[in-house]
C-alpha positions in Angstrom: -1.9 9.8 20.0 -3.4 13.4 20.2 -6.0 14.6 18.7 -3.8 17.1 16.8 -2.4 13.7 15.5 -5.4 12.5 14.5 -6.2 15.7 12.8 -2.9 15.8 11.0 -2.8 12.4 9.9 -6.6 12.9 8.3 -5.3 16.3 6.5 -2.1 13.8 4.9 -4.7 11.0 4.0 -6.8 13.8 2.1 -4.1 15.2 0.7 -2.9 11.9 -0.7 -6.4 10.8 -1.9 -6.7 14.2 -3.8 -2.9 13.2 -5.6 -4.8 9.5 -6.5 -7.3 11.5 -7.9 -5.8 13.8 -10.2 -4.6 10.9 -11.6 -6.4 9.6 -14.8 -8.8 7.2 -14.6 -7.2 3.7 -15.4 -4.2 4.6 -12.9 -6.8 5.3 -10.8 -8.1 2.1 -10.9 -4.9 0.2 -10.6 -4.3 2.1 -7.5 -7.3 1.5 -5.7 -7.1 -2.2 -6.4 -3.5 -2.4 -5.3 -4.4 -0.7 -2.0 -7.5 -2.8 -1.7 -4.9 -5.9 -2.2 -2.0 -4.0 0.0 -4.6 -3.4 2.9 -5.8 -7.5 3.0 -2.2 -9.2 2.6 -0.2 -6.3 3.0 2.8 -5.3 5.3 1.8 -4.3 9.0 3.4 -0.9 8.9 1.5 -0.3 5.3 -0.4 3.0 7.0 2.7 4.3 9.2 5.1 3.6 5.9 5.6 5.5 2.4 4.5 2.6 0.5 1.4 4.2 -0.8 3.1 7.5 -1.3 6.1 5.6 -3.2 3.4 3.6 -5.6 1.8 7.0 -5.6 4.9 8.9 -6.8 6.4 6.3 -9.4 2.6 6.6 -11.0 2.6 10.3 -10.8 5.9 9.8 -12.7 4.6 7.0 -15.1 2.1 9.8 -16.2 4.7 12.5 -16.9 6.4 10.1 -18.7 3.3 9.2 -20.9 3.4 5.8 -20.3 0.1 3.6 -19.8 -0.4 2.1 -16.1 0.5 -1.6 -16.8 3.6 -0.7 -18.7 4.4 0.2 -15.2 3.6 -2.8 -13.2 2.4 -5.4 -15.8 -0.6 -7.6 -16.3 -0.3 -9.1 -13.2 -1.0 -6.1 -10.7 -1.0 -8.6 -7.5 2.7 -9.9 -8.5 3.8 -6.3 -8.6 2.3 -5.9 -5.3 3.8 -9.0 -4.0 7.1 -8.2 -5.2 7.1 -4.6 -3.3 6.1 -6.4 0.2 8.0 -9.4 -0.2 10.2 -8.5 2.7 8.0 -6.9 4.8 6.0 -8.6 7.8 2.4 -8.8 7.0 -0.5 -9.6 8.9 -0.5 -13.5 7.6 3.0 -14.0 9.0 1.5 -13.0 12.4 -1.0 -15.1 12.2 0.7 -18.1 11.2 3.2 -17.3 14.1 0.1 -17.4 16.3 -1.4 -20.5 15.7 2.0 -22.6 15.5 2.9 -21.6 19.0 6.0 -20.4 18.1 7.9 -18.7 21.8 7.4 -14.6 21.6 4.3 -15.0 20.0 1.0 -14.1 20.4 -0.2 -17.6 20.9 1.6 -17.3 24.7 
C-alpha cells in the first residue's frame, strides 16, 4: 500500500464520518454503537467491505423515509448486527481455529 492509498482511503473514511454526522442525533448513536460492536466481533473484511457504507445508506434512507432508528433495526441493535454478519468470518472464528489446532491454521 502507497501512500496515495493511504491518503485516499483517509479522504473515504472522512467522507463517510461526515455522512454519519449529518445524520440526526439518535441514528447517530445507533451507528456509532453498531460500529463499536461490528469492530469487536465483527467480520474480518469489515474495513475493506461496504458494510458500514450499506448500514450507512439504509439509515440515510430510514431518514428520508421519516422513520425513527429502531423501527429500522429494533430494540435489540446487537441482533441486527448479528444477523448482518452471520455469514461472514470474524475474528472469533479465527481464533477459535487457532487454538483447536485445526490443519491450515494459524496454530501450525
Amino acid at each position: 500500500m502507497g501512500i496515495r492509498d493511504i491518503i485516499e482511503g483517509k479522504k473515504q473514511w472522512r467522507a463517510h464520518v461526515a455522512r454519519v454526522k449529518a445524520l440526526p442525533p439518535d441514528y447517530q448513536i445507533v451507528y456509532k454503537e453498531m460500529q463499536k460492536y461490528l469492530f469487536k466481533v465483527g467480520p474480518i473484511d469489515l474495513v475493506d467491505g461496504s458494510l458500514l457504507t450499506g448500514i450507512l445508506e439504509f439509515f440515510e434512507e430510514g431518514v428520508a423515509a421519516g422513520r425513527g432508528v429502531l423501527d429500522l433495526t429494533g430494540d435489540d441493535v446487537a441482533a441486527f448486527c448479528d444477523g448482518l454478519i452471520k455469514d461472514s468470518r470474524t475474528y472469533a472464528d479465527v481464533y477459535q481455529e487457532s487454538v483447536s489446532g485445526k490443519p491450515g491454521t494459524a496454530g501450525k
